[in-house]
GUZA-960304 format. One record per atom (N, C-alpha, C): x negated, y negated, z negated. Coordinates in steps of 0.001 Angstrom, whole numbers, plus 524288, in hexadecimal, padded with zeros to 5 digits. Atoms other than C-alpha are relative to their C-alpha. Example, Ala and Ser with C-alpha at 12.3 -4.5 7.8 and 13.67 -1.06 7.14 Angstrom:
BEGIN
7FC86804A680000 7CFF4811947E188 7FC7C7FB5080000 80334804A68003C 7CA9A804247E41C 803027FBBE7FD26 
//
This chain:
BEGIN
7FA947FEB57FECA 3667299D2DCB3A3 8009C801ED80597 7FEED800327FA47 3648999DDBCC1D6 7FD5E8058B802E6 8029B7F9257FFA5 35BED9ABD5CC144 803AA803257FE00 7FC077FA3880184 367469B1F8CB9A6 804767FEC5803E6 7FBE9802897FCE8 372579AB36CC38B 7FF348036880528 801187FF1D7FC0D 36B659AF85CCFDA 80254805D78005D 7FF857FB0C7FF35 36B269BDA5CCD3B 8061C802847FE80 7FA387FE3680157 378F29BE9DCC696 803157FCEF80621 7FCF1803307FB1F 37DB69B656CD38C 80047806248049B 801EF7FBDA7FBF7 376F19C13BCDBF9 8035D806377FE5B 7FF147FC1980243 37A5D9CCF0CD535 8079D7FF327FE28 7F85A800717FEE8 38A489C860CD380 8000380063803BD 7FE93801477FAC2 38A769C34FCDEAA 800DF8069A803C4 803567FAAD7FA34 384B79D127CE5B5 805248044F7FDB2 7FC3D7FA86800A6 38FB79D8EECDD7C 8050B7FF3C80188 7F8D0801A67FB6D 39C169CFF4CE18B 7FFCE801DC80545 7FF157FE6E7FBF3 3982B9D1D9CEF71 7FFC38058E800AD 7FF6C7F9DE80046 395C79E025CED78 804C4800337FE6B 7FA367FDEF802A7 3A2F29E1DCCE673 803B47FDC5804B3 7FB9E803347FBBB 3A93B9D837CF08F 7FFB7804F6805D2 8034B7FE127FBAF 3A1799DE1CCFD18 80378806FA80095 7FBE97FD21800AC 3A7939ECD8CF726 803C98000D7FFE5 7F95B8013C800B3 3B4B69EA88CF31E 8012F7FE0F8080E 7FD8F7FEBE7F9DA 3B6AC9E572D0258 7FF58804C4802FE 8009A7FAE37FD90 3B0C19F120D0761 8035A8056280079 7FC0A7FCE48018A 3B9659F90ECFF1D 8050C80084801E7 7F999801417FE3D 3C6549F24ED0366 7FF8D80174805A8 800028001B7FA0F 3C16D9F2ABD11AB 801488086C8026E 800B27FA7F7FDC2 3BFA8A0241D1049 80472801427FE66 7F9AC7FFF48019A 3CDD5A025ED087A 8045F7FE62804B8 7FC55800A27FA86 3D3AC9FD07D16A5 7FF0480403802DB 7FFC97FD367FD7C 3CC70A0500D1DCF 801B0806108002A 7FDE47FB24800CA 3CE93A12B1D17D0 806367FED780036 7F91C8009E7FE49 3DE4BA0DB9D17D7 800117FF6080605 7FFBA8001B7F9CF 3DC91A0CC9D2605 7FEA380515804C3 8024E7F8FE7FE20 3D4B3A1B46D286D 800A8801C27FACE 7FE8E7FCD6804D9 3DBE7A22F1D1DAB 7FDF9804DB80150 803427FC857FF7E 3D5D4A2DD6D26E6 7FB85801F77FE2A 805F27FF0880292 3C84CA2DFBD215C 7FF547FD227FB90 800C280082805AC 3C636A2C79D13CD 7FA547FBA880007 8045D802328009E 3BA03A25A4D1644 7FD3D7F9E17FD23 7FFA6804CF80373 3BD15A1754D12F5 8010E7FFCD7FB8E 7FF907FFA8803C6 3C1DDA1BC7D06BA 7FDB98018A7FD2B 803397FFB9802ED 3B70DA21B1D0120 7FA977FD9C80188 80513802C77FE18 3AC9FA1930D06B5 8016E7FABE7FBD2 7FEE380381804E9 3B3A3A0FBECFB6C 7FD96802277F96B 8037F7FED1803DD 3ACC2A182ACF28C 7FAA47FD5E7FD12 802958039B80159 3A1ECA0FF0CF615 7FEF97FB147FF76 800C7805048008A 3A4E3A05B0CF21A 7FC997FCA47FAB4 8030380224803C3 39CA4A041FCE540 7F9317FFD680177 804DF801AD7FF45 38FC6A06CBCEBAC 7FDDC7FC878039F 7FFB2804297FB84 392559FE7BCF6C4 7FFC47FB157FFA4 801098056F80379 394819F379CED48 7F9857FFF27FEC6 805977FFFA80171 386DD9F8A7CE745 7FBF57FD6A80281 80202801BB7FC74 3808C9F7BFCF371 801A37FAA280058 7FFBD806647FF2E 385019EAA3CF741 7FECD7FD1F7FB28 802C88037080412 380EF9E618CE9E7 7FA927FEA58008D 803387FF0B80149 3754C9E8E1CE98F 7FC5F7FD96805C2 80145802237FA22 372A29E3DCCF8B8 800CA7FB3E7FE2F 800B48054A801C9 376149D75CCF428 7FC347FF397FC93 804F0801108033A 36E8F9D630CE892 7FAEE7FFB080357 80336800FD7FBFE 3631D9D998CF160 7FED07F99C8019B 7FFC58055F7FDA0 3668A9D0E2CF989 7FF4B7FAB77FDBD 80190805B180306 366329C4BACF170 7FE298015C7FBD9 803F68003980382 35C749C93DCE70E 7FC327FCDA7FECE 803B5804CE7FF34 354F09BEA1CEA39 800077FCD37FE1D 7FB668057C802E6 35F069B49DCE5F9 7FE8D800337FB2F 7FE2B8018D8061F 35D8F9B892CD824 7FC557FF747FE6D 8041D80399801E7 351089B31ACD699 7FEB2803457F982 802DC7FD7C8068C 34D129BEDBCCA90 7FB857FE1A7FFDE 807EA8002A8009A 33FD09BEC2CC4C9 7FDD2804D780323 8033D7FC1D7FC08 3365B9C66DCCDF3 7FFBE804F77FC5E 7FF1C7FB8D80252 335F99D10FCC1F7 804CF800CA80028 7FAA57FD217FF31 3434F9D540CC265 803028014E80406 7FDEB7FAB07FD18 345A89D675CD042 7FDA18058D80248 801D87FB9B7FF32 33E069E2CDCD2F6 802818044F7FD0A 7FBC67FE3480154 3470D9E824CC9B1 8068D801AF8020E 7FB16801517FFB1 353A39E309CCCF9 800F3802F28074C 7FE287FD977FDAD 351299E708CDAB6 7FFF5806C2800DD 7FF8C7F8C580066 34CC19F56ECD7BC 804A2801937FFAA 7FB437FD7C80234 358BC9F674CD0B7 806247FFCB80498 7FBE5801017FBDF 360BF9F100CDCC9 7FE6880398804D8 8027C7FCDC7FDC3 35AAB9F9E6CE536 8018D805A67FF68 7FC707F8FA80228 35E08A07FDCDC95 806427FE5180216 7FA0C802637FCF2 36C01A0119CDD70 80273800508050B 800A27FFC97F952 36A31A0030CECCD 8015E8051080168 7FD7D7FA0A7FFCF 36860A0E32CEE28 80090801F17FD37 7FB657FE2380310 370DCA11E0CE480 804ED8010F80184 7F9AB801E87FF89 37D51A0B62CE907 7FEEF801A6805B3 7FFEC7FE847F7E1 377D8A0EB3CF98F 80027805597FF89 7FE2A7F95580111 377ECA1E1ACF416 803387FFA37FD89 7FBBC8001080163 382F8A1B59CED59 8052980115805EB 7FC097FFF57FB24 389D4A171CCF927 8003F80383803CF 8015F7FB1C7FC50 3835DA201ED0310 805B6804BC7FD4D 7FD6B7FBFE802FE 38B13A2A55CF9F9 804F57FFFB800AE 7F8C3801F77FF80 39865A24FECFAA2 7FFA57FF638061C 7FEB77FD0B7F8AA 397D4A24C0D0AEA 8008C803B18012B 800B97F6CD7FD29 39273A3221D0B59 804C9802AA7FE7F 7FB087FD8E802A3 39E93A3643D0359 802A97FE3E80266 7FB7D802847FD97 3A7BDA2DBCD0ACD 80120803C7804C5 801757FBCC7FA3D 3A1E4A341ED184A 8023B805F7800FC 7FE047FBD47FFCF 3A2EAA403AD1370 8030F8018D7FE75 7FAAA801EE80137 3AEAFA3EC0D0D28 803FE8020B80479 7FCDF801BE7FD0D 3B5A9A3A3CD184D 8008F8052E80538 7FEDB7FCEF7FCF5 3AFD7A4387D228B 801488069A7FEFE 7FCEE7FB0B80191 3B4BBA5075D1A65 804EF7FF5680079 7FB727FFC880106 3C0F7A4B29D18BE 802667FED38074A 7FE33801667FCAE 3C324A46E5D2605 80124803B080479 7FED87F8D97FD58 3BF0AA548BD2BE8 8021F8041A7FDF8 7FC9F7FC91800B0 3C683A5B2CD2437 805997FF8B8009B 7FAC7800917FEDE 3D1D9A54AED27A9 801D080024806C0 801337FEA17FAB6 3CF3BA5712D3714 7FE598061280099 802517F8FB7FE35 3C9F9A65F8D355C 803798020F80097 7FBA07FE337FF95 3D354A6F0BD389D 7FDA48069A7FD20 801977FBA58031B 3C9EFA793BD329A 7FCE97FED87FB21 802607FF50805DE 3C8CAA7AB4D2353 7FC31801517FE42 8042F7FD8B800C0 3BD4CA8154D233D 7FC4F7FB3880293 801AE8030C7FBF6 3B84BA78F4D2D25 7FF167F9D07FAF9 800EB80668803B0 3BB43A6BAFD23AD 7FC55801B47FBAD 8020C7FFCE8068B 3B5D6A72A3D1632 7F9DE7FFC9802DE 804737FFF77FC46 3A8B2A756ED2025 7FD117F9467FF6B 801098051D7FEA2 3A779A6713D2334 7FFE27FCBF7FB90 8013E802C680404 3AAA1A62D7D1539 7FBE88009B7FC31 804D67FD1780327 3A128A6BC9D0DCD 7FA807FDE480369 8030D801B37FEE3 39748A662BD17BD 7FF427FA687FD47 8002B8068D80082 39AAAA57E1D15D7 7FDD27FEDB7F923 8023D7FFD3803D9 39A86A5BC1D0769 7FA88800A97FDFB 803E77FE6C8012B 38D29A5FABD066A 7FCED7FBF4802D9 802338061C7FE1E 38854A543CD0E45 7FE747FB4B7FDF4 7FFC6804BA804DD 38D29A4ADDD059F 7FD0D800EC7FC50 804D07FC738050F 38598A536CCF958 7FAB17FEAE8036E 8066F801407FC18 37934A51D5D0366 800737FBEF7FE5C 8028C805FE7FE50 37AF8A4328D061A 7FFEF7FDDA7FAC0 8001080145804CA 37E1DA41B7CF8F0 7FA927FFAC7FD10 8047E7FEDA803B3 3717FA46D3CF3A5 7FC6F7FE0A801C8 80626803087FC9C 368A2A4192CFDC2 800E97FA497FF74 7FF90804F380141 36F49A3336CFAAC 7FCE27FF597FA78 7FF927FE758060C 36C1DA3565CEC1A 7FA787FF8980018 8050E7FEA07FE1D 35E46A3A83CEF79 7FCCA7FAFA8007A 8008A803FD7FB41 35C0CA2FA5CF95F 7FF767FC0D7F8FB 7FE72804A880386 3616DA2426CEEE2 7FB698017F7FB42 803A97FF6580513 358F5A2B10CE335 7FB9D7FE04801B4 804D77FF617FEBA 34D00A2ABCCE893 7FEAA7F9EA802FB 7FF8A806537FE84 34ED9A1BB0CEEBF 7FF327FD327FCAF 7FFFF803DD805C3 35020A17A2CE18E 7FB74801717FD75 8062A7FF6A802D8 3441EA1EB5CDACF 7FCAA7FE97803D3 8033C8018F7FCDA 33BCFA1A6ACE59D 7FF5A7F8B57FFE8 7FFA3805EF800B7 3402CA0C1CCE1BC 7FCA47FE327FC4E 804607FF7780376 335C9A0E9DCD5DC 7FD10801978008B 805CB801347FF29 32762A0A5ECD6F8 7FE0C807567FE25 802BF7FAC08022F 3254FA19A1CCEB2 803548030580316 7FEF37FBF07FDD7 32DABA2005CD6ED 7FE0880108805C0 80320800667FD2C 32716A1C50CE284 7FAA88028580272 803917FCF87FFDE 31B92A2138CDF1B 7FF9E804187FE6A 7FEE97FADD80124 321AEA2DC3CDC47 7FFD480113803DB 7FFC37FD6C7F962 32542A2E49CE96D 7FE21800A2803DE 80663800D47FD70 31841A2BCECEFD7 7FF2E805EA7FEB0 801A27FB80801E2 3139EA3650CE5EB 8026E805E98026D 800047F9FF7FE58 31D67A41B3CEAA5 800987FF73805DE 80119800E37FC62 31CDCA3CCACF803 7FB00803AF80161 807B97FD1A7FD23 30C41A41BBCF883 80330804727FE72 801C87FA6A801F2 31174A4ED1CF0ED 804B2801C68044A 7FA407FD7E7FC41 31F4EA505ECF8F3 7FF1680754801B8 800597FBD77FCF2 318FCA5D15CFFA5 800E3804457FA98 7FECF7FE218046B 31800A6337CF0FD 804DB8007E7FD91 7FD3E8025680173 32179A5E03CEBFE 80647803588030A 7FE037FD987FB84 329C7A624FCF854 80239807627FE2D 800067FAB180090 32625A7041CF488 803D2802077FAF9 7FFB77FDE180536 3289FA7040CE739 807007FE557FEE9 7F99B800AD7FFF7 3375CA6919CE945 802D5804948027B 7FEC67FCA07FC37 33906A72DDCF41B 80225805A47FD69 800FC7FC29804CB 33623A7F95CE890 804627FEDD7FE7A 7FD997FFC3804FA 33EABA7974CDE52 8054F7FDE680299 7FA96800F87FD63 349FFA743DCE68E 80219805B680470 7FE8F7FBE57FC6C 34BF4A814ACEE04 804BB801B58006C 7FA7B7FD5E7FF63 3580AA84B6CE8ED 803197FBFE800FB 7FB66804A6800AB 35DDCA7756CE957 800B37FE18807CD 800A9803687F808 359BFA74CFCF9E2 80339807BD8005C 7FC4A7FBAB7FD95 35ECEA8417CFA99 806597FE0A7FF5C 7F97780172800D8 36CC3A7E6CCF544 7FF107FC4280394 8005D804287FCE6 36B3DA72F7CFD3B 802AC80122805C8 800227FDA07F9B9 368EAA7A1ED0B43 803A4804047FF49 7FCA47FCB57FEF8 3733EA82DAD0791 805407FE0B7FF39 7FDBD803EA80053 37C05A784ED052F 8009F7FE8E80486 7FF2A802297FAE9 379FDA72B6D12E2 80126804B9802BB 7FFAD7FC2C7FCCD 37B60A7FD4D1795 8047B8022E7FF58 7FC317FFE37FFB4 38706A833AD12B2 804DF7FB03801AB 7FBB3803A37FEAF 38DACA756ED1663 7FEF680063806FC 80123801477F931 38942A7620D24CE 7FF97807538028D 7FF917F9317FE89 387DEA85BCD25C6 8065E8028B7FF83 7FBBA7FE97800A5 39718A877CD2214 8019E8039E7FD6E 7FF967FC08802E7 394CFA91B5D17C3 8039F800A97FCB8 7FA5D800FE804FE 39EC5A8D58D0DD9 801677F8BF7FF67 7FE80804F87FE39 3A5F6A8247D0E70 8036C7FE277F918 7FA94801CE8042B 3AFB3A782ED02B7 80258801AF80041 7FAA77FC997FF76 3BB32A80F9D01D5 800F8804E580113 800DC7FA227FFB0 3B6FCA8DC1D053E 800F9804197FCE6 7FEAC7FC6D8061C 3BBDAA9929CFD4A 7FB778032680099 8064D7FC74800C2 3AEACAA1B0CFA9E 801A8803A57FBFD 800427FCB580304 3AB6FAAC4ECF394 7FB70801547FE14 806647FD5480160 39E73AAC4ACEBEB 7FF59803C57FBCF 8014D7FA5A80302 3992FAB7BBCE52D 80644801437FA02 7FC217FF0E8019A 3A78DABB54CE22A 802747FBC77FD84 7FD3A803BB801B8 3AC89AAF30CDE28 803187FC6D80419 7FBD1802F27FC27 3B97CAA953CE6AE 801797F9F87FEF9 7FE6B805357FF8D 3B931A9B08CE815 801057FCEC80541 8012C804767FA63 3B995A8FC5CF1E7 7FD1D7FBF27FE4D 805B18021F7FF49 3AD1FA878ECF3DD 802917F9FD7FEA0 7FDEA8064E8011F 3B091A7821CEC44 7FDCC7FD59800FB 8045D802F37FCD4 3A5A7A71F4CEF31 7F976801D680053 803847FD4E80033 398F3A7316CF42B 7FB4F7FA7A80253 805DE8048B7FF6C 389E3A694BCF28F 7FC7C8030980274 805237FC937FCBB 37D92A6BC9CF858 7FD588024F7FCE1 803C37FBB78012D 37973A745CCEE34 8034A803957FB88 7FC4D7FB7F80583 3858AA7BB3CE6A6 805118000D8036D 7FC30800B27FED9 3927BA7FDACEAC6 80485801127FB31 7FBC37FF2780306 39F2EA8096CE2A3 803368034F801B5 7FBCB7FB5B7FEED 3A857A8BDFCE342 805487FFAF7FC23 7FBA2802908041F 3B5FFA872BCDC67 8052980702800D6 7FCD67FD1A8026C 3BBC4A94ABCD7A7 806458019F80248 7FDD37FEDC800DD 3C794A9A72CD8AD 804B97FF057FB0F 7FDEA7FFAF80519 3CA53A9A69CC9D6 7FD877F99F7FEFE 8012E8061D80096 3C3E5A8B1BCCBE1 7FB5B800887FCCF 803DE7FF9F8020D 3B7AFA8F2FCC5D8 7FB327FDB380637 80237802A17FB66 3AE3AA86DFCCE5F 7F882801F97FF5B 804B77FB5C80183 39FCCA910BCD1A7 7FC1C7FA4C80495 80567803B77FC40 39387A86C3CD602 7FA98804EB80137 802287FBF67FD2A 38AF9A8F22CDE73 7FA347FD0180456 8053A803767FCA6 37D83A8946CE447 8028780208806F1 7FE827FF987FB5B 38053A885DCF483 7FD16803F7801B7 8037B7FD1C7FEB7 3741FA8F8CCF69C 80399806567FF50 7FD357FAE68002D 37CB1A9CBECF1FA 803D5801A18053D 7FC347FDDB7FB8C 38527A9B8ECFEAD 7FDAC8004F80536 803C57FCD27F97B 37A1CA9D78D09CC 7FCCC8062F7FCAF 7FF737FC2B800FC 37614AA70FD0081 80093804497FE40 7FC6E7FD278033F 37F51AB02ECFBCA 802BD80181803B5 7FB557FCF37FCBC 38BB3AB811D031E 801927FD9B7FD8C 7FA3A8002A804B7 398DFAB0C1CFDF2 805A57FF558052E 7FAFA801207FF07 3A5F4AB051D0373 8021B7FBA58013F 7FD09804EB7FF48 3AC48AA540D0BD2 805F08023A802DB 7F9B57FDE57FD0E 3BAF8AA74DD0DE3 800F87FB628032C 7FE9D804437FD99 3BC13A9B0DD14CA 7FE2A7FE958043E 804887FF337FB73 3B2ACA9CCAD1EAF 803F780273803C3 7FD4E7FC667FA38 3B7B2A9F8FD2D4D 806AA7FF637FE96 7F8B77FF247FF31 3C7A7A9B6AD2845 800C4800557F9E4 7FE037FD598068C 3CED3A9C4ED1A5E 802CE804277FED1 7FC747FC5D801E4 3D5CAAA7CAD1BEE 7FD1B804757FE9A 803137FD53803E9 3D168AB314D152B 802A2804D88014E 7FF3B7F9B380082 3D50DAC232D1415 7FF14801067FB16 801DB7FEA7806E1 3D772AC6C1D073E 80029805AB80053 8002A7FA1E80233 3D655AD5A7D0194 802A9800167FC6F 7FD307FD2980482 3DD73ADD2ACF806 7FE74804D27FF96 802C47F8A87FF94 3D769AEC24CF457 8028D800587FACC 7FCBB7FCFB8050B 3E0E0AF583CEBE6 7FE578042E800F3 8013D7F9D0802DD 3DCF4B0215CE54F 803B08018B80023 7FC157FBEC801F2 3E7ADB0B13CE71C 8005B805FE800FB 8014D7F9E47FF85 3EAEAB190ECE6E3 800CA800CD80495 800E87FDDF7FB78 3EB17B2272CF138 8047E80049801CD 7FB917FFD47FDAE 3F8D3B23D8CF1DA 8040D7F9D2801D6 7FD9E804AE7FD9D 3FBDAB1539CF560 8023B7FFB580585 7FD10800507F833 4059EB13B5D00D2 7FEC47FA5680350 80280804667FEE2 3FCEBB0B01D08AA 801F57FC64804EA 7FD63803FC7FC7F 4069EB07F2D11F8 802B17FBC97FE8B 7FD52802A5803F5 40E7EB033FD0906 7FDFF7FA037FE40 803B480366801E2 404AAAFB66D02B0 7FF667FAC18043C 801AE8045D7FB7D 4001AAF455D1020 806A87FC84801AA 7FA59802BC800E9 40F74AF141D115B 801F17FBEE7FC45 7FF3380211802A0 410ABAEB60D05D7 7FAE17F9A97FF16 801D8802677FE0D 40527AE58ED079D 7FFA17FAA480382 7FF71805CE7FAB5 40800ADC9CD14B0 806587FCC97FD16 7FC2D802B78021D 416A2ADA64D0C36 7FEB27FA507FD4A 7FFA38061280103 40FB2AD1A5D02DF 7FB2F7FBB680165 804AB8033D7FD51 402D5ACB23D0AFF 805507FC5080410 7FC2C802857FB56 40F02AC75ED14FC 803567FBAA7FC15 7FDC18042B803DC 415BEAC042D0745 7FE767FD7F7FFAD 8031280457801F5 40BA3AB967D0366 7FEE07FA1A802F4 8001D8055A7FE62 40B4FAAA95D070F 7F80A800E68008F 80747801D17FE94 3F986AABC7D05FC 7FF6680290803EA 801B57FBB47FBA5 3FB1DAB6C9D1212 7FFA17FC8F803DB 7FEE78037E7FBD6 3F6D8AAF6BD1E6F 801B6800028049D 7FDD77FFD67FA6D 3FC94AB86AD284C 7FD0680334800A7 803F97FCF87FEAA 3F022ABE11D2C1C 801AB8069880322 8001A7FB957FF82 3EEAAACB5CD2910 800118027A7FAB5 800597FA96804B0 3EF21AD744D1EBA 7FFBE80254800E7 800B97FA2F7FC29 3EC85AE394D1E3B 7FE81803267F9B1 800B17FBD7804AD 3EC06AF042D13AD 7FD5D8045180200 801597FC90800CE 3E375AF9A2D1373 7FD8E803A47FC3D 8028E7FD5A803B0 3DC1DB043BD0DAF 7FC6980068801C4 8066C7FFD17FFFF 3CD85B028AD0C43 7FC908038D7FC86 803417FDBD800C7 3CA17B0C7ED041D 801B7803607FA9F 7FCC87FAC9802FC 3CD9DB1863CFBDB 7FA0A8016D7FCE1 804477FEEE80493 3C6B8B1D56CEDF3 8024D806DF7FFC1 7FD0A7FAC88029C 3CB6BB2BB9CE8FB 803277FE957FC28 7FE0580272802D5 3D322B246ACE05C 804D07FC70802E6 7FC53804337FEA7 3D7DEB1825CE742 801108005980601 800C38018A7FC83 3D9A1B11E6CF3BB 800597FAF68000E 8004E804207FEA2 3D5CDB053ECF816 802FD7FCE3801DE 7FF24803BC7FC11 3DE2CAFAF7CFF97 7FFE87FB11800B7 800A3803DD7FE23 3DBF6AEED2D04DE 8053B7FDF3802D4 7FCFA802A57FCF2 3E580AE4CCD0836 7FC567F9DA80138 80236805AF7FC08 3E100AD854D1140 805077FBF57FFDC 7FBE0802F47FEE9 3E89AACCD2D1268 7FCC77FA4980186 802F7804F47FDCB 3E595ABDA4D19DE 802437FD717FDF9 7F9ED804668001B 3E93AAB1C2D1514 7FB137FA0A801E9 8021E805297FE90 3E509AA331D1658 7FB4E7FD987FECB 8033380175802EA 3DC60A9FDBD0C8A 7FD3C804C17FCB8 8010F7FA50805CD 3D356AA77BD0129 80404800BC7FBD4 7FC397FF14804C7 3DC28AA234CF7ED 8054A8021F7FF52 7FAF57FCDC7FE98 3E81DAA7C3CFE45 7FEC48047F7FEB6 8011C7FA427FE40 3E10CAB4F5D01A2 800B0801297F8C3 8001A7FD27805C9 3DEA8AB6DFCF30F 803E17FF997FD13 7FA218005280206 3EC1BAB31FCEEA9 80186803A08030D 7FD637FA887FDB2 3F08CABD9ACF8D1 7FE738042D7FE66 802857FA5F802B9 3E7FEAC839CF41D 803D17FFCE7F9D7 7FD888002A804D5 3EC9CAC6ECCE5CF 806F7801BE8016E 7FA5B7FEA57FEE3 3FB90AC6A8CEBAC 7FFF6805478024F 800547F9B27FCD9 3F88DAD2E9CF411 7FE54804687FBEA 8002B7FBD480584 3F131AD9FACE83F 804378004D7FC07 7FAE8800ED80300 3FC0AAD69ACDE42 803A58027480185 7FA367FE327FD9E 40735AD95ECE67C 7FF408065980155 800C27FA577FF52 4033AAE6C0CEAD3 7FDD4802E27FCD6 8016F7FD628046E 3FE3AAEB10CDE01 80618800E57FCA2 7FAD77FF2E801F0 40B1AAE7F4CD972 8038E8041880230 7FD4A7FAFF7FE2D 4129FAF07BCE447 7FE15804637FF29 801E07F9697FEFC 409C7AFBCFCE41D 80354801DE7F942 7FE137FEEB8041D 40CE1AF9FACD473 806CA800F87FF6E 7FB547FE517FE8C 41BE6AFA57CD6E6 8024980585803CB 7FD5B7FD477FC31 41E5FB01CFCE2A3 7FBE5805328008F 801E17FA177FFEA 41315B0CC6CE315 7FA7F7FEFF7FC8E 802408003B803C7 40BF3B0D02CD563 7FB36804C480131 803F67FB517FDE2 40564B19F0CDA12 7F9E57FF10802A2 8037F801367FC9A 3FBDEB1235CE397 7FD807FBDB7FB84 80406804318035D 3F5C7B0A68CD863 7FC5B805137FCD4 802CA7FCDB80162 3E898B102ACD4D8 800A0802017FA0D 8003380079805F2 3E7D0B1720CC804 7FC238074C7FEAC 8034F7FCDE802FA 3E103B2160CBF78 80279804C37FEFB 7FC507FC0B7FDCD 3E6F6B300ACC425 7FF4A803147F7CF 801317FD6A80432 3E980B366ECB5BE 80371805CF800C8 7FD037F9C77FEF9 3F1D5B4313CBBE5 800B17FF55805FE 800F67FEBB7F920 3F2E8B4892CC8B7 805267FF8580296 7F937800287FF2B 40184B45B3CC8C0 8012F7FCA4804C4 80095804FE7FDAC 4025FB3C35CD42E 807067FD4F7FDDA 7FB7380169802B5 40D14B3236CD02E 802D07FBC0803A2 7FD60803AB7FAA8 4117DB2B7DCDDFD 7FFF880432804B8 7FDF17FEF17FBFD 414B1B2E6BCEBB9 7FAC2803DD80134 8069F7FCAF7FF3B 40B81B3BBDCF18E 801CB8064C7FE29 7FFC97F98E802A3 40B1FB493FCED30 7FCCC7FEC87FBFF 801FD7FF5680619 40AF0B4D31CDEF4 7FCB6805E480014 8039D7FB5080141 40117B55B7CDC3D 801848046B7FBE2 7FF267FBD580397 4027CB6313CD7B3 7FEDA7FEC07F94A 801637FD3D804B0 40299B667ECC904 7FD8A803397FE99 801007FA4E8018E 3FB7AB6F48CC2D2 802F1803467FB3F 7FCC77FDD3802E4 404B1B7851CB9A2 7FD727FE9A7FB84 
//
């Protein structure tokens, strides 16, 4: 009776004070985050509170393993198994800090930056950090635990002598995965593209949702979300509108005829860029860039705040002045000459009898 008593004594015992030991911890970090509502930090450092229990379980047990007086076959077991547990619940926890940490210090500099660009910079780093420490905890914890077995041991002797081979041959077959990797750290610390960025890859207009150390996400327009290995953005050409400020310059290019009154046009023009609530003040401007035997080209410019403004202004600027030219001088819309009659403002061309 007194061999099954011992170990159920030990083993309750080790989970009340773990449950007890947490639960205060918890309440203590429930005062303190009500006391620094500034930093989020006490509040998600309550996250860990299940491996923290773990840990302290499992430290006890330890600790008085002794007490429970097993048979000499069963503890070599019992403590292997307390052991995986160990670092289990200590990479468990590790995990839940690192998140707290970094957590806390995105949110805290972005509420002190006074530049937007500047915070997404600092978070897309912090983000990719965490993905690091993440994987190297993970790593770390795996490999603690197969090393806790007599055969894995002597695995690890074994690629220990070959490592230099071995070395080579990981080196070969992981190439593309350490190229995403280092281009991963290179875009979080190089400033190439940042969380929030509007981009433009091989013609596709999104802004950047998130981004790991070896893929980025591009979240659409139309919300269609494009996964893109990192390695494509050291190298490739793509488009950052967000880079250097958010304001933007948009275009507009109309085909019209030759007889378009282009003063007119540029008049009407600054009428509705000056309406529009997305205009930021800036600048505009109409010209003509470029004449066909047929058409002529023009270009209107306009600034506004954002991409997503600029391209809501373009659309209002194309629209609206497709519409006047269509009302007020139908003549200046391109079309397909079927008589020599001209049929707007100009000299009419002779007849022939």
């Amino acid at each position: 009776m007194e061999n099954v008593l011992r170990p159920v004594i030990v083993f309750g015992g080790a989970i009340v004070v773990a449950w007890v030991v947490a639960w205060a911890v918890d309440r203590l970090l429930v005062r303190v985050d009500a006391r620094h509502p500034e930093t989020p930090m006490w509040g998600l450092l309550r996250q860990g509170r299940s491996p923290f229990a773990a840990v302290l379980f499992v430290a006890l047990v330890r600790g008085f393993f002794d007490s429970t007086h097993l048979a000499s076959d069963r503890q070599p077991t019992v403590k292997l198994w307390l052991t995986i547990i160990m670092i289990a619940a200590s990479a468990w926890l590790a995990l839940r800090i690192a998140a707290a940490v970094m957590e806390t210090a995105s949110t805290r500099y972005a509420g002190v930056a006074h530049d937007p660009a500047r915070a997404r910079r600092v978070r897309t780093q912090l983000t990719l950090i965490q993905r690091l420490v993440t994987a190297v905890v993970i790593v770390i914890a795996g490999a603690a635990i197969l090393l806790q077995f007599d055969g894995m041991k002597t695995l690890g002797t074994s690629m220990l002598a070959s490592a230099g081979v071995l070395g080579i041959v990981a080196g070969i077959a992981a190439q593309s995965t350490l190229s995403n990797l280092f281009a991963g750290l290179s875009i979080a610390f190089g400033d190439m593209v940042r969380i929030g960025d509007t981009v433009v890859v091989d013609g596709e207009y999104g802004v950047v949702d998130e981004i790991t150390i070896s893929y980025l996400v591009l979240l659409t327009w139309d919300e269609r979300r494009i996964t893109m290995p990192v390695s494509y953005f050291t190298n490739k050409p793509f488009e950052n509108w967000s880079r250097g400020g958010p304001q933007v310059i948009g275009t507009v290019f109309l085909h019209l005829d030759h007889r378009t009154p282009v003063t007119e046009l540029r008049a009407q023009t600054e009428k509705i860029v000056r309406a529009s609530d997305n205009w930021d003040g800036r600048s505009w401007s109409l010209v003509v860039t470029d004449t066909t035997p047929s058409t002529i080209e023009v270009r209107a410019a306009m600034s506004a705040r954002t991409a997503d403004d600029v391209w809501t202004l373009r659309c209002e600027v194309r629209e609206q002045l497709l519409a006047w030219l269509r009302d007020e001088h139908p003549y200046a819309l391109p079309r397909v000459r079927t008589s020599r009659e001209a049929d707007g403002p100009g000299p009419v061309l002779d007849r022939k009898p």
